[in-house]
VEXDREN-2710 file (C-alpha; in Angstrom, 1 decimal):
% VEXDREN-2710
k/r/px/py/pz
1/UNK/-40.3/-22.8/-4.8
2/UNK/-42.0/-23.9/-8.2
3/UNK/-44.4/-27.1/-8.2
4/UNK/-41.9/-28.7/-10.4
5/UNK/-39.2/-28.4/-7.4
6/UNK/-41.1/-29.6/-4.7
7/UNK/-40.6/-33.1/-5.5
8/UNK/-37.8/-35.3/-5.3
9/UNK/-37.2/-37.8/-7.5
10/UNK/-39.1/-40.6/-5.5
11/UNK/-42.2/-38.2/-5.4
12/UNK/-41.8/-37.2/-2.3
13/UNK/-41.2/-33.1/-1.1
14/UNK/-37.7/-32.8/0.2
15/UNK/-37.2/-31.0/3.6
16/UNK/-37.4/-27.3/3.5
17/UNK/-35.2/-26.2/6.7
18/UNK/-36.1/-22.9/8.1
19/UNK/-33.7/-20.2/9.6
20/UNK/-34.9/-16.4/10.5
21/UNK/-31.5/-14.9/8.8
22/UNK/-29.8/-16.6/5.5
23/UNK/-26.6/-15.3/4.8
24/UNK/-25.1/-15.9/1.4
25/UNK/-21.7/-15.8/1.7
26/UNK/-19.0/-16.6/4.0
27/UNK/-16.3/-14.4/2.9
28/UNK/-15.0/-11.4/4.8
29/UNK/-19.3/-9.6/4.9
30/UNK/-20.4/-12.8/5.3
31/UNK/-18.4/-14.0/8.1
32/UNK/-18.9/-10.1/9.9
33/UNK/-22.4/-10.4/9.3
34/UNK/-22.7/-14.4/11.4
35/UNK/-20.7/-11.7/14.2
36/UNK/-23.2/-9.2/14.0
37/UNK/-26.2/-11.7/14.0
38/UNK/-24.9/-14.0/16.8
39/UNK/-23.9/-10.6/19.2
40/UNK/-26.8/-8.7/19.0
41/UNK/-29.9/-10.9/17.6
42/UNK/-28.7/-14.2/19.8
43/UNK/-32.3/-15.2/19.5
44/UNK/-32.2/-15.2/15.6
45/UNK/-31.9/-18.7/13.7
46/UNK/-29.1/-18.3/10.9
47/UNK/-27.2/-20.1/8.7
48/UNK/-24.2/-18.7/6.3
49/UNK/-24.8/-20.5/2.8
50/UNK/-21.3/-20.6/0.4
51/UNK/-20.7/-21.9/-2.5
52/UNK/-16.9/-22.9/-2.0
53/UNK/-15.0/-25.3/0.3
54/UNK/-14.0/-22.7/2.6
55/UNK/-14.4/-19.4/4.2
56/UNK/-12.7/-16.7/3.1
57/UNK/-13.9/-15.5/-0.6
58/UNK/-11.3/-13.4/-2.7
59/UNK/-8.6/-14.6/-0.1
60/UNK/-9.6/-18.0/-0.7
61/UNK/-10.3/-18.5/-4.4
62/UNK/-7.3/-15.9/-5.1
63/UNK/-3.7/-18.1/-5.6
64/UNK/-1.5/-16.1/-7.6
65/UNK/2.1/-15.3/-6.6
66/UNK/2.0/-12.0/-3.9
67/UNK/-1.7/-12.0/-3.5
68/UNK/-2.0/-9.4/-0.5
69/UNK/-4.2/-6.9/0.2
70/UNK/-4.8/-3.9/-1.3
71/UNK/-6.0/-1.7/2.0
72/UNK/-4.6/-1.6/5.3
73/UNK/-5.8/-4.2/7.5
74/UNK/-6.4/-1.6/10.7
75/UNK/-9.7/-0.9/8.8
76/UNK/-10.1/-4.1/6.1
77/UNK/-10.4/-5.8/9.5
78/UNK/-13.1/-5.8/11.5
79/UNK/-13.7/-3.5/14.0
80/UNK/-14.5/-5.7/17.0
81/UNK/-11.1/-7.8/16.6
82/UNK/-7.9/-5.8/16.5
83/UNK/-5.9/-6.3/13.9
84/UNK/-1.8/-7.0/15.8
85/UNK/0.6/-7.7/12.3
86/UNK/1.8/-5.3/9.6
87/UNK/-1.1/-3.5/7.5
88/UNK/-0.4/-4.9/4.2
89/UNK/-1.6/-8.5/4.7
90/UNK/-0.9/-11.6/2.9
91/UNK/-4.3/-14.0/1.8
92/UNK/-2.3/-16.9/4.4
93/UNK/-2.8/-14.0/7.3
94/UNK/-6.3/-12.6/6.3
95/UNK/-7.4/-16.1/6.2
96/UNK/-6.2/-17.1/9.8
97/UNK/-7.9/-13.8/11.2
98/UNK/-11.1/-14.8/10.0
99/UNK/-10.4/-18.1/11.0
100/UNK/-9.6/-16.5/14.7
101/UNK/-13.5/-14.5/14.0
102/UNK/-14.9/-17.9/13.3
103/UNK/-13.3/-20.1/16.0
104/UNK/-13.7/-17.5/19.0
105/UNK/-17.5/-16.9/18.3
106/UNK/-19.1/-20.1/17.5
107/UNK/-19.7/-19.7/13.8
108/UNK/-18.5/-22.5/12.1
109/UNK/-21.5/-24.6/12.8
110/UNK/-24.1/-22.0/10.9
111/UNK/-21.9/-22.3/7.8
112/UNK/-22.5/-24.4/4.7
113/UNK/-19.9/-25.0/2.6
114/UNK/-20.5/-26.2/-1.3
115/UNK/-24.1/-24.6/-1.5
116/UNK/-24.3/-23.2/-4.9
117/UNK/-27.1/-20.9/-5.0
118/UNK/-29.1/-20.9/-7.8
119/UNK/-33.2/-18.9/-7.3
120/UNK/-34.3/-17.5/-4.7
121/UNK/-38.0/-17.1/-4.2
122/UNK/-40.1/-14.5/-2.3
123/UNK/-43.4/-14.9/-1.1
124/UNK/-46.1/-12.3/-0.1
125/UNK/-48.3/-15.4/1.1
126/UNK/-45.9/-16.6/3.3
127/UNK/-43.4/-13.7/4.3
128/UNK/-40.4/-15.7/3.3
129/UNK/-38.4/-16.3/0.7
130/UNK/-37.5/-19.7/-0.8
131/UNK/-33.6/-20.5/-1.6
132/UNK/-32.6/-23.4/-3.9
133/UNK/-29.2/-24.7/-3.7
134/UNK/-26.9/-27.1/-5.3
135/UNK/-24.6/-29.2/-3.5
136/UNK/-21.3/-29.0/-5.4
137/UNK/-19.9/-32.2/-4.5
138/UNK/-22.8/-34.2/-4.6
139/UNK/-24.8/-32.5/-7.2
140/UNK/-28.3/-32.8/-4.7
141/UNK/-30.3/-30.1/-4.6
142/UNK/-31.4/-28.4/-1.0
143/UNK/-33.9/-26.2/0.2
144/UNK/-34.2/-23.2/2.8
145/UNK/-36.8/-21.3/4.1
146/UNK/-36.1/-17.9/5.9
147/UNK/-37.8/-14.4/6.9
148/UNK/-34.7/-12.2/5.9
149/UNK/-32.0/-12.9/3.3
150/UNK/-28.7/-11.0/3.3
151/UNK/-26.8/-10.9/0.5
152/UNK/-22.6/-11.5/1.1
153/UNK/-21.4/-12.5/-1.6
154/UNK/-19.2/-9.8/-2.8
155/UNK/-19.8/-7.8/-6.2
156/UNK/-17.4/-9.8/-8.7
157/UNK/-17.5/-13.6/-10.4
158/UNK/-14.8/-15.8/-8.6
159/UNK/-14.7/-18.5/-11.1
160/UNK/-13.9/-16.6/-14.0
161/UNK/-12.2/-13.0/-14.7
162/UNK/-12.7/-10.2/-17.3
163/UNK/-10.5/-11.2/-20.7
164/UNK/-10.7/-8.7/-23.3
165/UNK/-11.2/-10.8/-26.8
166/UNK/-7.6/-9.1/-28.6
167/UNK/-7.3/-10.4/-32.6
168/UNK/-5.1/-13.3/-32.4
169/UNK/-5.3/-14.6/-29.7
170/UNK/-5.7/-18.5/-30.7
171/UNK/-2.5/-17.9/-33.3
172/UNK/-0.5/-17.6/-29.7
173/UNK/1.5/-20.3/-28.9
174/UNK/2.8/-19.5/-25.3
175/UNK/0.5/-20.3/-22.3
176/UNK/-2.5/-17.1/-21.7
177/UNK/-3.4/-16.9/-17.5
178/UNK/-5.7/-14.6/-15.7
179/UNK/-4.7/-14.2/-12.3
180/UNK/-7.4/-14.9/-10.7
181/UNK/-7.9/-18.4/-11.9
182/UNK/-4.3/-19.7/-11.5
183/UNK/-2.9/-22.8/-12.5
184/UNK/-1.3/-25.0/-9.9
185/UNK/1.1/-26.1/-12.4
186/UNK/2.4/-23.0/-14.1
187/UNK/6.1/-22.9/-14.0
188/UNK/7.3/-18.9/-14.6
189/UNK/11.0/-20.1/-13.5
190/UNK/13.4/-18.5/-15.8
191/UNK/10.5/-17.7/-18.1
192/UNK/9.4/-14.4/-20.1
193/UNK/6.5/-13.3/-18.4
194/UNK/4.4/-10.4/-20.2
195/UNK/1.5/-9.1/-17.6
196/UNK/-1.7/-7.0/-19.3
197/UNK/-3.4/-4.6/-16.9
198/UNK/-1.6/-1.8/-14.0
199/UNK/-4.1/-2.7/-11.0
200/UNK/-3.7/-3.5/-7.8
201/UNK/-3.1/-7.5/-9.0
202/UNK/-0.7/-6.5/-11.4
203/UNK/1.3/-4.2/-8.7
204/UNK/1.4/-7.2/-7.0
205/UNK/2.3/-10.4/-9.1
206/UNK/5.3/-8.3/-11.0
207/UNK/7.4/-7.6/-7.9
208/UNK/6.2/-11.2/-6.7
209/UNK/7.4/-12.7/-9.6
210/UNK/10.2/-10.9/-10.9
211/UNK/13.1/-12.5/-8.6
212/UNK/12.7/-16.0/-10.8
213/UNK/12.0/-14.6/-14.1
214/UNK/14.2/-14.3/-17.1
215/UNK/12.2/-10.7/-17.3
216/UNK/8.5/-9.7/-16.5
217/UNK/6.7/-6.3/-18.2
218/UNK/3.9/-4.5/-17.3
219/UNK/1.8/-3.5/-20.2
220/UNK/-0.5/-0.9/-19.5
221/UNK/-2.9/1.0/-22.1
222/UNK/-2.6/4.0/-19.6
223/UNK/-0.6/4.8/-16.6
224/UNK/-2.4/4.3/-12.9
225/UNK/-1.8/5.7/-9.8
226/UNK/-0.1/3.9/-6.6
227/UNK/0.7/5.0/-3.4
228/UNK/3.9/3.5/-1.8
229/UNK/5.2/3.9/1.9
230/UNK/7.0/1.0/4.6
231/UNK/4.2/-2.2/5.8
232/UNK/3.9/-0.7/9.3
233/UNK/2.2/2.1/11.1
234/UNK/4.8/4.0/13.3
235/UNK/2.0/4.7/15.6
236/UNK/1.3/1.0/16.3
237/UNK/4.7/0.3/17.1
238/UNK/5.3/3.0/19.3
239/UNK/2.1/2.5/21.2
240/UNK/3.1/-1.4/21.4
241/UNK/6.1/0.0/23.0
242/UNK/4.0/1.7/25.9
243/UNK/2.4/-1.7/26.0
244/UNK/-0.8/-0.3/25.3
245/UNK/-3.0/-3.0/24.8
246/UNK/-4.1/-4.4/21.5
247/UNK/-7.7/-3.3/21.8
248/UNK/-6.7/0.0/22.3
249/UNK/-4.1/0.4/19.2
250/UNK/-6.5/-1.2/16.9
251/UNK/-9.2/1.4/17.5
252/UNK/-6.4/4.4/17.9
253/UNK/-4.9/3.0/14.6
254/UNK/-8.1/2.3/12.8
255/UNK/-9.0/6.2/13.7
256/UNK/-6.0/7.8/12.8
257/UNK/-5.8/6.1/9.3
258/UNK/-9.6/6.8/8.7
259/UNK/-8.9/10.6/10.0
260/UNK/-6.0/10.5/7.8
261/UNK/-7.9/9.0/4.2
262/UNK/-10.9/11.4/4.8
263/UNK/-8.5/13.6/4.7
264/UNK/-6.9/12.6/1.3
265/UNK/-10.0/11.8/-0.2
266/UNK/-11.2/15.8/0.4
267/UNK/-7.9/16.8/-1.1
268/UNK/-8.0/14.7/-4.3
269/UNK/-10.8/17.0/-5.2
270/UNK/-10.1/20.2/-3.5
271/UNK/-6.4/20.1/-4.8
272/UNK/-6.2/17.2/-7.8
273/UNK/-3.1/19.0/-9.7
274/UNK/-0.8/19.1/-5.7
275/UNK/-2.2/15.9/-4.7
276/UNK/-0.9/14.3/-8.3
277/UNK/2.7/15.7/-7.9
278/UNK/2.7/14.5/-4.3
279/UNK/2.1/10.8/-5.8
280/UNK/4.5/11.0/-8.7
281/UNK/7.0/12.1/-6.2
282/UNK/6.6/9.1/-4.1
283/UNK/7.2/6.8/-7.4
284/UNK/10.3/9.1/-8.7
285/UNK/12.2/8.5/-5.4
286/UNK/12.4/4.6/-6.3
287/UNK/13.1/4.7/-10.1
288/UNK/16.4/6.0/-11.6
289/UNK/17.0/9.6/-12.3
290/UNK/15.8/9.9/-16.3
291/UNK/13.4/7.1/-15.9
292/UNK/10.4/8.2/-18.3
293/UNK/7.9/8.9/-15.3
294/UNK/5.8/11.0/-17.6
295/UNK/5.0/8.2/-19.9
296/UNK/4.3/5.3/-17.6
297/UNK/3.6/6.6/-14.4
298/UNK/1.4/10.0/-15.3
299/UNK/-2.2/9.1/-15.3
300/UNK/-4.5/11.4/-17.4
301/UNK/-7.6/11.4/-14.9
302/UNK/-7.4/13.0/-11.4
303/UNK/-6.3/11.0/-8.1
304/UNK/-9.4/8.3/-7.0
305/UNK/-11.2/8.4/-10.2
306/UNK/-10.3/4.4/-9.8
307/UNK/-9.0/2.9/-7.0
308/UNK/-5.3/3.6/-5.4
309/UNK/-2.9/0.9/-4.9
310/UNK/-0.6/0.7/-2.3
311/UNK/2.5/-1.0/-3.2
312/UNK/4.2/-1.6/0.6
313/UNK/7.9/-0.6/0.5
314/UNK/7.7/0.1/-2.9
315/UNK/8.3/-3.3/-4.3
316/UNK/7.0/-2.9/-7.8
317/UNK/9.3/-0.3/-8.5
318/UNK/12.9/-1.3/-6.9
319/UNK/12.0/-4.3/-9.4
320/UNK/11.6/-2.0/-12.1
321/UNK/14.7/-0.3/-10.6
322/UNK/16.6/-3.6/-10.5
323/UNK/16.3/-3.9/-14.3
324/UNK/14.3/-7.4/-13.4
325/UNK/11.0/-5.9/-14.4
326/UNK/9.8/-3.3/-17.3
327/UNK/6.5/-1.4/-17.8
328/UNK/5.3/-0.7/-21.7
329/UNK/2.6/2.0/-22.2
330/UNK/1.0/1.1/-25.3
331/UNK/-1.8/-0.7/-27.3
332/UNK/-2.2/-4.2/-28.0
333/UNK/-3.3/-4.6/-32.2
334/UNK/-3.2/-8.3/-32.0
335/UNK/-1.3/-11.4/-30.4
336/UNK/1.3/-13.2/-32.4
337/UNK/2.8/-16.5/-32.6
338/UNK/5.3/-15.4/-29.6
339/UNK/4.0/-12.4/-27.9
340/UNK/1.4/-9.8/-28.5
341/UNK/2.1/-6.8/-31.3
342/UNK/1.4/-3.3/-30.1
343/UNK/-0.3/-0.4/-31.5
344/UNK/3.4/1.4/-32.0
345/UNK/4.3/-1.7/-34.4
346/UNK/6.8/-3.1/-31.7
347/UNK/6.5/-6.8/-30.8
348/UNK/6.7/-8.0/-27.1
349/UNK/7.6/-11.5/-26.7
350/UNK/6.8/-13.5/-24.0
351/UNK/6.3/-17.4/-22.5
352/UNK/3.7/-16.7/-20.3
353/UNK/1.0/-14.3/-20.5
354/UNK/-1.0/-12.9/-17.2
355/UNK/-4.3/-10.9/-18.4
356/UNK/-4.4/-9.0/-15.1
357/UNK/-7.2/-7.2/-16.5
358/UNK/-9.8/-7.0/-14.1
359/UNK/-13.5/-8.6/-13.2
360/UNK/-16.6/-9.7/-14.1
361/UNK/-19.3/-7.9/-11.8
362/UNK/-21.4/-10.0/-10.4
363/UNK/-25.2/-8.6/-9.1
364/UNK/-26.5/-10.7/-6.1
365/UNK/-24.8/-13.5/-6.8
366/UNK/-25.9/-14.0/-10.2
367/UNK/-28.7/-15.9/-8.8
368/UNK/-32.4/-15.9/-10.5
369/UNK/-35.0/-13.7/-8.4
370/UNK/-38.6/-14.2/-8.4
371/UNK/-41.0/-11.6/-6.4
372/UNK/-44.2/-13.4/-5.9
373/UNK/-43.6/-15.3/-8.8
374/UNK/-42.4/-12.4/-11.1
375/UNK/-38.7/-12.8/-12.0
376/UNK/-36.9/-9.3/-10.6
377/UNK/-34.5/-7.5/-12.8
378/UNK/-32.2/-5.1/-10.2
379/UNK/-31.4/-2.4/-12.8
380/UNK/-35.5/-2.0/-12.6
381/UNK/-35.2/-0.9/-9.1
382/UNK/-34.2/2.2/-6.8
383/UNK/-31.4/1.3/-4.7
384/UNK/-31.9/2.5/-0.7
385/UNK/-28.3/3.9/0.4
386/UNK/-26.8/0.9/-1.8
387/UNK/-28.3/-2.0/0.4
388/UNK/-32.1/-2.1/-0.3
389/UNK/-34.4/-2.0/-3.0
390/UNK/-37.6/-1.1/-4.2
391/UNK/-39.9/-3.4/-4.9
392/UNK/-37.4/-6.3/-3.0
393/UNK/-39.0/-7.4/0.6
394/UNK/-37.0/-8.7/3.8
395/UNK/-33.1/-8.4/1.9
396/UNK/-30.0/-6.2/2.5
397/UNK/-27.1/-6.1/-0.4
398/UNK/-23.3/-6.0/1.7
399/UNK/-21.9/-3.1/-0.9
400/UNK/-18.1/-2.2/0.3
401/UNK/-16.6/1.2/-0.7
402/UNK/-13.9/2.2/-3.5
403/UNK/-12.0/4.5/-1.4
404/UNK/-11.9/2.8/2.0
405/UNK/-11.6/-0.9/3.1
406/UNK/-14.9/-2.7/2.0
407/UNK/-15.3/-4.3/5.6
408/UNK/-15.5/-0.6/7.3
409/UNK/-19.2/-0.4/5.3
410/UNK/-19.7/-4.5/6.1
411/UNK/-19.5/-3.6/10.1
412/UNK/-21.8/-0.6/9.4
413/UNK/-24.8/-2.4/7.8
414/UNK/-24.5/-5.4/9.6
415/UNK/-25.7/-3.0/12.4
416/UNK/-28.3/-2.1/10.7
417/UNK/-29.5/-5.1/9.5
418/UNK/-29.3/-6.2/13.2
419/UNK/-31.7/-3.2/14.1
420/UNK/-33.8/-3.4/11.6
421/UNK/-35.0/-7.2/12.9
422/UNK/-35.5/-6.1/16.3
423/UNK/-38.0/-2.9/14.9
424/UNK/-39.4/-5.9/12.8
425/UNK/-39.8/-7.7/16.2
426/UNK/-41.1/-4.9/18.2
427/UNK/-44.3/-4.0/15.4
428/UNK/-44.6/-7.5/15.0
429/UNK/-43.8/-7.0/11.2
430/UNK/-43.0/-9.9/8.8
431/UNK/-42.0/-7.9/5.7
432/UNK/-40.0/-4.6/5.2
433/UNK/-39.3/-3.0/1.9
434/UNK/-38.6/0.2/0.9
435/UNK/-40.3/2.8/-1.6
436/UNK/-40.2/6.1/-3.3
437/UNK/-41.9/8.3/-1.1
438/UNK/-44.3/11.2/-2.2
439/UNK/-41.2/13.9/-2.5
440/UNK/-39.1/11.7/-4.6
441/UNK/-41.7/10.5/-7.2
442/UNK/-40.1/13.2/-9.6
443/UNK/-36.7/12.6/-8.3
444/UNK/-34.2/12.0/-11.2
445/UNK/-33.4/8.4/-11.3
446/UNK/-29.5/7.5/-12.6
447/UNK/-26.8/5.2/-12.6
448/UNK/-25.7/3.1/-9.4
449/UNK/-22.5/5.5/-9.4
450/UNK/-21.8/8.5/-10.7
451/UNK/-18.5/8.0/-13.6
452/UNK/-17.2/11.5/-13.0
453/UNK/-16.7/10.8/-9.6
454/UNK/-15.9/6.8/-10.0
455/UNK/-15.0/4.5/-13.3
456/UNK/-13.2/1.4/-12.9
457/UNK/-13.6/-0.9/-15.9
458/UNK/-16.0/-3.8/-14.1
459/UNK/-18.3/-0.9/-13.7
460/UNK/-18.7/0.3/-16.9
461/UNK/-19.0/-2.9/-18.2
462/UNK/-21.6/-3.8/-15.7
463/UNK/-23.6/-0.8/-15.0
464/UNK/-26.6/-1.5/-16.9
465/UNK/-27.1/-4.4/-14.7
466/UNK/-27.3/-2.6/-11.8
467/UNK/-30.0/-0.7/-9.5
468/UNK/-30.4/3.3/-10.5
469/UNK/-30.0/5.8/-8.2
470/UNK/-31.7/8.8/-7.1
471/UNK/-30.1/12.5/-6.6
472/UNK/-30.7/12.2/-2.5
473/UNK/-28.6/10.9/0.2
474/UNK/-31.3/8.5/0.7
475/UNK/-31.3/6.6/-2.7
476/UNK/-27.8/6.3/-3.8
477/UNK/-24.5/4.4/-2.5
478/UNK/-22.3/7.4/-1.7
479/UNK/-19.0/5.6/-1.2
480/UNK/-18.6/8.3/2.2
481/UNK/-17.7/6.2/4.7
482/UNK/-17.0/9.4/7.3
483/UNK/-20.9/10.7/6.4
484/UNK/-22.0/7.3/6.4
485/UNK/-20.8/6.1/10.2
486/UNK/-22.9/8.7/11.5
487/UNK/-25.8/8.2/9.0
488/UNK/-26.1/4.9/9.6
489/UNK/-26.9/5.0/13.7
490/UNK/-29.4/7.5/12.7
491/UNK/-31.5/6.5/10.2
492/UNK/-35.4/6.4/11.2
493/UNK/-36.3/3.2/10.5
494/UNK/-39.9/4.2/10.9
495/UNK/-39.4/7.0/7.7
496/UNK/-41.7/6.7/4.8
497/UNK/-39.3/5.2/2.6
498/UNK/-39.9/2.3/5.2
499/UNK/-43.2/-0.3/4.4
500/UNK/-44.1/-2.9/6.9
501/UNK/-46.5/-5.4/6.7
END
């Protein structure tokens, strides 16, 4: 805390509280994380800092038409409470499972709501860091105190998303939305509806929209892959039928799937080209017979370059099917007075148009660091196995994974965050940070993720911002959740790569 912020406006030093654990966050890490902290460090002070009105994160701030996940809920949830409805899960459900985490365990009294985080302070002197926040609704500041700060707060900026600026754009006189900031009052009924961008939000607001539009399109610059199959897991249904218990089918579920994506994963690099054809196939069954599959539906890279949609019961193309909704693979040149004019020279006219285009990565929370009163720039450090970082005392990063459910990696370090304070307790240490060991001082430092193997657009974008890498297991994020959740348990916490003080 500066000098200049230890006074209030009557002179006086506001009160500092203290906790042993700050969590920033209360969406789906954040909320595992309380779990964690509250099961196996009961002795630990906490409290969960967040800067909206509610718990919940994407499935909170997210209000467009469809919004559902993306991964199957057998693993998005987490592991120590089953999961009992179909995989594919609305925000309404997601939200009222966390709620269920929240209510059963006692949490709701560590969390802060409207605590906008804005510097965060560590001290050698004192072995704690220092955490400023703003109170949204009343504009006062507060201040914390704690030994260990653990970062929640997802990797993406909820208040605004990623825009492309297109030529134009002000000479458009229909109504331009992103998705992820929409307006309570937007009426699509009976409307032209043009949506930019083939992700997973785009899957899901054309079929979600489609029954009350005049038409909706999907403009995409290049076709994406998607993975389509019925909401439900046969093996859940029968087992319900044996009246297996709920416990039991959630972890028999959640290892079957995993068993069944590691799987996948291996052959989308063993066997891209068979892998491909098995995809397209799944797409050609829904669309009619001379349907241009080629075109839109073809991707150029190989399967889980970027992220895999899966569109439950194929929604997104029996409204293509339907003749309700249209995909357009092209370029935009420039938006027009009534729609946007493509590359090809055609012009698509539209009422509405959704910029489903993707995110703005957010590192840490976009909050301003200080290390002993030296401000800390991330993409200057080494990350440790995407959660620590050199140079960065007493604070875990909650990094998900591309190619698995995000909470499967939240469960896994909130163990280890919850070991690594007891081997704190038991040398008596106050500080932990990590550090290039002797072998790794000439170890080739790189990006946070490699772009061969991973590239989605927010990446790109925001790569320079982040942490480097080094070329051992150790020192990069390897997005392997089935090498991982045996890593994890094992990792010597007394390794050389480990400092105490």
């Amino acid at each position: 805390m500066s000098e200049a912020a230890t006074l209030d406006r009557a002179g006086a030093r506001p009160s500092v509280e203290h906790f042993d654990v700050l969590i920033v966050g209360a969406g789906i890490s954040g909320v595992g994380g309380a779990y964690h902290l509250a099961t196996q460090c009961p002795d630990k002070s906490y409290v969960v800092l967040e800067v909206q009105e509610k718990f919940g994160g994407t499935w909170w701030t997210h209000k467009y038409p469809g919004i559902r996940s993306d991964s199957d809920l057998h693993t998005f949830g987490y592991r120590f409470k089953p999961w009992t409805s179909a995989p594919i899960a609305t925000a309404e459900e997601i939200l009222t499972y966390m709620n269920e985490v929240i209510e059963e365990n006692g949490l709701a009294q560590h969390i802060r709501y409207k605590h906008k985080i804005t510097n965060a302070s560590w001290s050698s002197k004192t072995n704690r860091w220092t955490i400023e926040a703003r109170k949204t609704d009343t504009g006062e500041t507060a201040f914390f105190t704690c030994n260990f700060l653990w970062m929640c707060q997802g990797y993406y900026r909820h208040e605004k998303g990623y825009t492309p600026e297109w030529p134009g754009m002000s000479d458009y006189k229909g109504r331009i939305v992103h998705p992820q900031t929409w307006p309570e009052d937007l009426d699509y009924k009976g409307k032209t509806v043009l949506v930019i961008g083939s992700g997973a939000t785009a899957a899901t607001v054309v079929p979600a929209m489609a029954a009350d539009c005049k038409h909706i399109t999907m403009l995409q610059r290049s076709p994406t892959y998607f993975r389509t199959g019925r909401n439900a897991i046969q093996l859940a249904e029968e087992l319900r039928e044996l009246q297996v218990s709920e416990e039991w089918i959630h972890e028999i579920v959640r290892r079957k799937i995993l068993f069944e994506q590691d799987k996948f994963t291996q052959r989308c690099f063993s066997e891209p080209d068979k892998v491909k054809q098995e995809l397209l196939g799944l797409v050609k069954k829904e669309l009619p017979e001379d349907y241009p599959i080629d075109q839109h539906f073809t991707p150029s890279y190989r399967p889980w370059r970027q992220r895999i949609a899966f569109v439950p019961d194929a929604d997104l193309f029996k409204g293509i099917a339907s003749g309700k909704a249209s995909v357009v693979t092209d370029e935009i040149e420039r938006f027009v007075e009534k729609g946007v004019q493509l590359k090809s020279g055609k012009v698509l006219e539209a009422d509405i148009i959704l910029t489903a285009t993707g995110f703005n990565l957010c590192v840490l929370g976009d909050i301003d660091f200080t290390v002993d009163e030296k401000p800390l720039q991330f993409h200057d450090t080494v990350t440790y196995r995407g959660m620590m970082f050199t140079g960065v005392p007493n604070m875990v990063w909650v990094f998900g994974y591309f190619r698995a459910s995000w909470t499967l990696r939240a469960d896994l370090v909130g163990d280890f965050v919850c070991r690594l304070l007891k081997h704190m307790d038991a040398k008596a240490a106050k500080k932990v940070e990590v550090a290039l060991r002797p072998e790794d001082k000439d170890m080739p430092l790189l990006d946070w993720i490699d772009t061969e193997n991973f590239n989605p657009g927010y990446m790109l974008r925001g790569m320079h911002l982040l942490p480097k890498r080094g070329n051992k297991p150790e020192w990069m994020h390897n997005q392997d959740y089935w090498a991982e959740k045996d890593e994890f348990p094992a990792i010597d916490l007394d390794d050389a790569a480990f400092i105490y003080h």
